[in-house]
N, C-alpha and C positions, 0 to 999 in steps of 0.2 A: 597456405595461410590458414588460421583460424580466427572463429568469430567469439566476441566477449558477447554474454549475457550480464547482466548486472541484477540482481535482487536486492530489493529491498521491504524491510519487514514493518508493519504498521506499531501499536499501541500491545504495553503487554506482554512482549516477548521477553523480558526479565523475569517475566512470574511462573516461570518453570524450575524442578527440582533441579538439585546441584548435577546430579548424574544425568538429570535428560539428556535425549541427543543436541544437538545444534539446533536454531529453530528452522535454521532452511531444510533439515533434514528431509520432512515431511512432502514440503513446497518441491525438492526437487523430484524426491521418490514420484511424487504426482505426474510432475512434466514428463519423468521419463517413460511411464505407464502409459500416458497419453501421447507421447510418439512411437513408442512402443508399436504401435497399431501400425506405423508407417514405417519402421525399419528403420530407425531415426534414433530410439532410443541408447545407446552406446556410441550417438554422434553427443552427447551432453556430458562433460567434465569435469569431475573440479579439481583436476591439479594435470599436469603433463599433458597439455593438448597436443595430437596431429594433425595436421595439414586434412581439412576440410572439418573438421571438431568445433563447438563448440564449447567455449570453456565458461562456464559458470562463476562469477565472483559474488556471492552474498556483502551487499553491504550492511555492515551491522553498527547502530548506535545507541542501542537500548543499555548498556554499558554505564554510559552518563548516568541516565536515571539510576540504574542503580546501585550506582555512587554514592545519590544523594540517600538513596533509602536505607544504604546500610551504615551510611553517618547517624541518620534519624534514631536507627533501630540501635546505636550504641549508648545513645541519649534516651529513648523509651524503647525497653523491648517488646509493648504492647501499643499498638498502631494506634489504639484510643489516644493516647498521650502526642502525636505526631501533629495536630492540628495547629497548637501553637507554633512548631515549629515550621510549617506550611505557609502560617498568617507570617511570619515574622520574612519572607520572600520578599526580595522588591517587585511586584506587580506591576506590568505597565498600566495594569485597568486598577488604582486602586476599589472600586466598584464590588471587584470579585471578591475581597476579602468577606463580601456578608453574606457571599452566596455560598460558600465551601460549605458548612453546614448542611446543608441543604443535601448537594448535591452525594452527601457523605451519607448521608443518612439514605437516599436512594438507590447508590449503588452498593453502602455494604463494603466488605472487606476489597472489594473487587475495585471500588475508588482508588484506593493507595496503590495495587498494581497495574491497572488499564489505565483510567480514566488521568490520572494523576499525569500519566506522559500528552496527553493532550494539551495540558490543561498549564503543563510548565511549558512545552514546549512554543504555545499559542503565546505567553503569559509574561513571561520570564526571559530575558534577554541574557541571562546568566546561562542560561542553556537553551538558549537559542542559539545563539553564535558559534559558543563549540561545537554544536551538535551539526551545524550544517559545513561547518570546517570541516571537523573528521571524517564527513560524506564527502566529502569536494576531494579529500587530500586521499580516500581509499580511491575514487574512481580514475584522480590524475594519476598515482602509483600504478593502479595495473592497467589503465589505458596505453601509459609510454611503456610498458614495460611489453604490450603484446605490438607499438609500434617497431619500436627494434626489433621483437622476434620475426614478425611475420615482413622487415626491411620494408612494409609499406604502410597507407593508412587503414586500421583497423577498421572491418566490421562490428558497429558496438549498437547493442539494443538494451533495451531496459525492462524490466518489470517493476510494480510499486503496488501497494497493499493500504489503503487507510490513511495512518496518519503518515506512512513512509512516503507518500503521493506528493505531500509539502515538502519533507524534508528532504526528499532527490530534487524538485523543481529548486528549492532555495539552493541548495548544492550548485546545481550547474548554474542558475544563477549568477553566483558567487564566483564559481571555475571561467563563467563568462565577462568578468571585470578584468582577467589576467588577457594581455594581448597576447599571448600564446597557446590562447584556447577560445578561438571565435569560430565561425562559419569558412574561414579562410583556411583554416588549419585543422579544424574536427568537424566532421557532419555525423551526426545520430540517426541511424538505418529507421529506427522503431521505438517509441514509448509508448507501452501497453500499461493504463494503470487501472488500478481495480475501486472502487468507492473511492472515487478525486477529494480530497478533503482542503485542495489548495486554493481552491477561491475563498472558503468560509474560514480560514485558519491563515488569510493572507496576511503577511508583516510589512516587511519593507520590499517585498522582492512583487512586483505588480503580478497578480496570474497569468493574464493574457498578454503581456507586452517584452514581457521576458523570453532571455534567448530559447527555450528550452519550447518555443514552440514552430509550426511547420514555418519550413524555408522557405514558403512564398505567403506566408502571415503579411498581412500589412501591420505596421508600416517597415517595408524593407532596408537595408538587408539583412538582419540580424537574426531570423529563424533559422535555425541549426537543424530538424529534424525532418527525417524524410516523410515517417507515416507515425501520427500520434490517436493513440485509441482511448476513449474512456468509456470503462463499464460498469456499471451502476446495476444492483438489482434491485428488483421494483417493490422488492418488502425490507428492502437495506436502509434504516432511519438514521444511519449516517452517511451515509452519500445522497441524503433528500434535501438538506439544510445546506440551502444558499449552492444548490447544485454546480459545478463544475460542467460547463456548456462553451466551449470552444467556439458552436458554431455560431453562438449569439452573440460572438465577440468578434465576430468579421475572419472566424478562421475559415481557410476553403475547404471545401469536399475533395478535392485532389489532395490535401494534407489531415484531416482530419474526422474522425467517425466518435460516433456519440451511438452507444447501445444500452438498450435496456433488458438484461437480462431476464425471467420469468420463472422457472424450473426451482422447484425448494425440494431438494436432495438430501438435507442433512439438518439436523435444529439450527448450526449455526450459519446462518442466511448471510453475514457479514465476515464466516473464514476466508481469509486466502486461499484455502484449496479449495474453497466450495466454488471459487470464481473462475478458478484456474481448473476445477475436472470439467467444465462445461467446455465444448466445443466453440461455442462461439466463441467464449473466447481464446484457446489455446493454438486455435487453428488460425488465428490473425497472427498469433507471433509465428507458428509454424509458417506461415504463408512470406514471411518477412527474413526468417532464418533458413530455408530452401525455397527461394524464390524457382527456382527452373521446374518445380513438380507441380502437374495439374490439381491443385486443389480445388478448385471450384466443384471438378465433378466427385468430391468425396463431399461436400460440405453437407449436402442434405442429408445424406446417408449419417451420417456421423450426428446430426442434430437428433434426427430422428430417434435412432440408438441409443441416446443420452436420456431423451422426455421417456422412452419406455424401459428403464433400467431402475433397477429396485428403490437404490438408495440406502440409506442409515434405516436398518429394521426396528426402527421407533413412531410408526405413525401416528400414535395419540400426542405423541410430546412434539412432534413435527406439524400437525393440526393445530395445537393450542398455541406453539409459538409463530405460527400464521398469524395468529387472531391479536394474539398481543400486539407483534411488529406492526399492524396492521391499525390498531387503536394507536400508537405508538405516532403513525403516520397520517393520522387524518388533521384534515386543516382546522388551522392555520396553522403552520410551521413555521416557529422563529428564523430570522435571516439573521442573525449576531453569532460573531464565535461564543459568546456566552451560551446564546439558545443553541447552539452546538454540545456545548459542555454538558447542557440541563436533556440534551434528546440522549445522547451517549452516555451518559447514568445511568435512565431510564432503559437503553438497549442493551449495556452490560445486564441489569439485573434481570432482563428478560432472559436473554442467550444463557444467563447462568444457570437461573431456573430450570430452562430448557435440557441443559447439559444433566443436568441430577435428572431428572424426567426422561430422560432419554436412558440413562445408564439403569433406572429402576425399571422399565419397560424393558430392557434387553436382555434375554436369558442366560 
């Protein structure tokens, strides 16, 4: 038999060139480095798995967005021109329409590629719905498709990124309304998500009451997952706002862990892989995807090794975007997807910064 991974990718991922690679590209080069270490790494697939493998399935939705960006851009091919067509959206807040402005003017060019997937997907029931369909309809596609290979019930884990945190929970969710996909007929080994954005970006799918959390969650029986992780780094100004905390919602410590990661490795404090090369977190899925290997006695070792490792050779641009994220994060911190929308501006135009400062600093 083999086991399904499933990735999914947060805010942004459309705003690479036409020839980039894929965006899991990097995500899984990552994991595979970091099992690497353990003889693991050519156990991770993504296409022809064997019997003890891992197979990898990226789920991808950033497609949708843009969709809409490159309708926009046939209508204005300078993004200045795009706001009317933004305001002209049915909004469920109409509130927000006064705040675009704003928000545009703080992140800069980077609003229409990042920020904008937030902001429709929180916003916008016109891409809402699709967008948590065609996650629902990739995962039941290669779920059934490795239950007939493997002639029994898959091993299925998940990773999630950002704003992908929302759109996997509305996904199953959703996959949870069909009576051929409950607790009776699928169980979820492991959800490992990076900055939870689904409490503060919640629509109609409740955070904590939805299937998509541990199998002994009150109220039973409807929790589907065996071990659900959330990591949050402590200079991450989107995973701060209206935090995603299981355990304050009655989840148990037999099903669920809330971590605060600490280690700033790279300017970008809120990448994917910057959450994904730290051990603590890699080693929970590791410890979920080879369960029979003693990890406990590698965990300190491997921690240790991570906080005394170089990092991105830019530490003036990795100092100062400390101090930003940092201003970025001092109280009071809005609780509203709005104050979401207005912190996640603010941290695209830091992280951007960041990234030009970091590339001038590097020989």
């Amino acid at each position: 038999m083999y086991q399904l991974l499933f990735l999914i990718h947060g805010m942004g991922n459309g705003a690479q060139p036409a020839d980039a690679p894929s965006w899991h590209a990097d995500v899984v080069a990552g994991l595979r480095a970091s099992a690497k270490t353990y003889a693991h790494d050519k156990d991770l697939v993504l296409a022809t798995p064997n019997a003890g493998q891992v197979l990898v399935v990226p789920l991808t939705y950033h497609q949708l967005f843009d969709q809409l960006r490159e309708k926009w851009a046939a209508q204005s091919p300078d993004a200045t021109g795009w706001l009317p067509l933004a305001k002209s959206l049915a909004f469920s807040d109409p509130q927000v329409l006064g705040k675009l402005p704003g928000w545009i003017n703080t992140a800069g060019e980077f609003f229409w590629t990042h920020v904008l997937d937030a902001l429709l997907y929180r916003y916008v029931p016109e891409m809402t719905v699709p967008i948590r369909d065609e996650i629902a309809t990739q995962i039941a596609t290669a779920w059934h498709k490795a239950d007939l290979d493997n002639g029994a019930n898959t091993s299925v884990h998940f990773v999630s990124h950002s704003l992908g945190t929302c759109v996997l929970h509305d996904a199953i969710a959703t996959l949870g309304g069909d009576p051929g996909f409950s607790p009776g007929t699928h169980l979820i080994d492991s959800i490992v998500t990076c900055a939870n954005v689904a409490s503060v970006l919640e629509t109609n799918c409740p955070a904590y009451t939805s299937i998509d959390r541990p199998a002994d969650a009150d109220p039973p029986p409807d929790g589907m997952v065996g071990s659900y992780f959330s990591f949050r780094h402590e200079l991450d100004p989107v995973a701060a706002v209206k935090t995603f905390r299981g355990d304050q919602h009655g989840w148990p410590a037999s099903g669920y862990q809330d971590e605060v990661t600490k280690e700033v490795k790279d300017w970008n404090v809120h990448g994917y892989s910057h959450y994904l090369d730290n051990p603590v977190v890699h080693l929970r899925l590791f410890e979920r995807l080879w369960p029979r290997e003693n990890w406990a006695s590698r965990r300190d070792g491997a921690i240790l090794a991570y906080k005394a490792s170089p990092g991105t050779p830019c530490p003036a641009a990795i100092a100062a975007v400390r101090q930003q994220l940092a201003t970025i994060l001092a109280p009071p911190l809005p609780q509203t997807p709005a104050g979401f929308i207005d912190v996640v501006s603010k941290t695209v135009q830091v992280l951007q910064g960041a990234r030009q400062a970091c590339a001038a600093e590097t020989p």
